[in-house]
N, C-alpha and C positions, 0 to 999 in steps of 0.2 A: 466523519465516521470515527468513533471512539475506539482505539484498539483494545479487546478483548479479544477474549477466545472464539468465540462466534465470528468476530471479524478476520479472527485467525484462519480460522476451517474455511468461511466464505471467499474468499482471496487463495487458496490452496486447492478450492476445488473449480473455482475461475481457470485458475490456471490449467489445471488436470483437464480440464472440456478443451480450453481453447488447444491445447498440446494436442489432444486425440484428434481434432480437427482438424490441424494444418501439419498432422502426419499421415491421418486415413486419406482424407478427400484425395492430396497428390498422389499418394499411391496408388492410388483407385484411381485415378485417370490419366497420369502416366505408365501403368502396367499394359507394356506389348502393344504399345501405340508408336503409330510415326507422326512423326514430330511438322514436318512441312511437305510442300511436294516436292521437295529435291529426295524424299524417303529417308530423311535422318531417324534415325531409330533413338528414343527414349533412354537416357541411360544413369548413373548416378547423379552426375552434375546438375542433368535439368533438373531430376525431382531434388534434388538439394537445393539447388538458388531459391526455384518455385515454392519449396517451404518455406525456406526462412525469410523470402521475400512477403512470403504471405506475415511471418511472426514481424515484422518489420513494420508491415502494414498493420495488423490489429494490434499490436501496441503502441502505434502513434494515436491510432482510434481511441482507445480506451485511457490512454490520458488525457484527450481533450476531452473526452464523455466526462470525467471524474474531476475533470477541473471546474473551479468554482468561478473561475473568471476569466478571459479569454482577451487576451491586450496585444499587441503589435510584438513584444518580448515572445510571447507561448509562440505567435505563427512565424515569425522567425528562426526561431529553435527547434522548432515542432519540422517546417518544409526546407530548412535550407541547412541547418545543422544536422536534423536527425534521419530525413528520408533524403538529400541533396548530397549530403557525405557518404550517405551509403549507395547509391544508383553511381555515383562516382566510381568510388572503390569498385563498386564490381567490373564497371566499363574500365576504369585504365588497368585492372588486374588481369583483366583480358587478353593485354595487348602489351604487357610490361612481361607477361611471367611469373609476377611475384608470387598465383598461385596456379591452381592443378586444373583453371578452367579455361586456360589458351582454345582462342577460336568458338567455346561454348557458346558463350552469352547471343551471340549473333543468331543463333539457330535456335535456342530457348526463344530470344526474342520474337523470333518470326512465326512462332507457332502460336495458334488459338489456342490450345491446351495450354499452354500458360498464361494467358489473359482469363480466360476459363475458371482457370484454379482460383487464383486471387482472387478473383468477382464472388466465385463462389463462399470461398474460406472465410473472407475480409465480412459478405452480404451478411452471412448464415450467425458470424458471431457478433455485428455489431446491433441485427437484430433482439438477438438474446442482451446484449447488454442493455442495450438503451430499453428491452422489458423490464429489464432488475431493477435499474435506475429512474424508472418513472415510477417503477413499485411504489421504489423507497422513498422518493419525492414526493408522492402523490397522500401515500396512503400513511408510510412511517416517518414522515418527515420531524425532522428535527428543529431547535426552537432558531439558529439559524437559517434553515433550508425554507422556515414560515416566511421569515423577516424578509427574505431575498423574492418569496412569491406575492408575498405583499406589494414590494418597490417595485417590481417587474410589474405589477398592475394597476398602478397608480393609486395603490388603496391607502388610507392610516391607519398608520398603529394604533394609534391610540382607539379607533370605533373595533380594534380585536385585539383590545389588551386581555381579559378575559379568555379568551380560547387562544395566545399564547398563553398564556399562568398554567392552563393546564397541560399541553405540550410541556414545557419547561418544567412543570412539578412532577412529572412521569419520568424524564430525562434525572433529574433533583434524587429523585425517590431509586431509580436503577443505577446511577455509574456515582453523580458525589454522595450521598449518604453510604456507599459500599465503600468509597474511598475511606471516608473517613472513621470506618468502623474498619477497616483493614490498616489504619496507619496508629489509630489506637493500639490496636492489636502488636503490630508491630513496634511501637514506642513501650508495649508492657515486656513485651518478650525481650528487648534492649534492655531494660531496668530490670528484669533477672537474671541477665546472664553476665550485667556488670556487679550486679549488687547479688552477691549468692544466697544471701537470708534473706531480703525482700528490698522493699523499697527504702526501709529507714534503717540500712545496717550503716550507712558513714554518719548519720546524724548518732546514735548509739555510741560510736567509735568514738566519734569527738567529744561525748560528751565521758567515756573512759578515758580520754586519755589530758582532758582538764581536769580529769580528775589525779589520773595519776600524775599529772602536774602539778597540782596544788600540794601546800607543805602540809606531812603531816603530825606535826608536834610542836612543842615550843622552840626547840635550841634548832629547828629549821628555820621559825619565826624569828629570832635573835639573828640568827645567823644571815638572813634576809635584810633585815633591819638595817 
């Protein structure tokens, strides 16, 4: 995906959904509930973990959804660095004090409203994602995302060279033809602002000041001599 503006606004209102989602849904289901049957009552902590547990969860999702290839490094990184360092931290934060959720996590954990939330948060937005992204695959795909549903299929290139050209000449005609009419653009507006008369004021210049280097009379000539 090329960055533009459009992929600018696209990715900012990604964001703004998944935020409204795994801020409404815990609110809305930890408001004025108890928590397990010992009667723990609901209070900041759980609906804090259970968010940002949820944002922990949909952004591990949405980079493997957005990842192009998926190797033993990603699932690595992805379960034991990124979701395995965080289940950590929350459990020895627990039980160390280092933060304000002493004794929480036990009593989050043990509640179905927190299993609940996550399933739902995690479900609701990996659904929408993975709709955008077969959209974009399916329907606006690009001249790489062809090349990858081809090898995925065991098809050759070469019997759809032809309908990549024109993938690729659409791609051609929207982002490098724009490029290269914006860096013209910019390489003219450089050569005005270096050169204040236009493009040929140092060729002019040099050729004033061979001039005013050259002798102009004979007893210059003699004198040169």
């Amino acid at each position: 995906m090329i960055f533009n503006n459009w992929t600018f606004i696209y990715w900012i209102l990604m964001g703004v959904g998944h935020a409204l989602v795994v801020f409404i849904v815990p609110l809305f289901i930890f408001q004025e509930n108890i928590l397990n049957r010992d009667a723990d009552n609901s209070d900041l902590w759980s609906f804090s973990v259970t968010s940002f547990t949820c944002v922990i969860m949909i952004v591990t999702l949405k980079l493997m959804i957005n990842s192009k290839y998926m190797t033993w490094i990603n699932l690595v990184s992805i379960f034991f660095l990124s979701l395995g360092i965080y289940f950590i931290y929350v459990w020895a934060s627990n039980y160390t004090g280092f933060s304000l959720t002493y004794m929480s996590i036990p009593t989050i954990w043990s509640s179905a409203h927190f299993y609940l939330t996550v399933i739902v948060c995690v479900t609701f937005c990996y659904i929408i994602d993975m709709f955008i992204t077969s959209f974009q695959f399916e329907i606006t795909a690009g001249p790489g995302d062809f090349l990858r549903k081809l090898i995925a299929n065991g098809k050759s290139i070469n019997t759809h060279a032809e309908e990549f050209q024109n993938i690729y000449g659409k791609i051609k005609t929207r982002y490098v033809d724009v490029d290269i009419e914006r860096e013209v653009k910019v390489e003219e507006k450089r050569d005005l602002k270096v050169n204040k008369y236009g493009p040929n004021k140092f060729k002019d210049t040099k050729k004033k000041t061979e001039k005013k280097k050259g002798p102009k009379n004979e007893i210059e000539l003699e004198f040169l001599a």
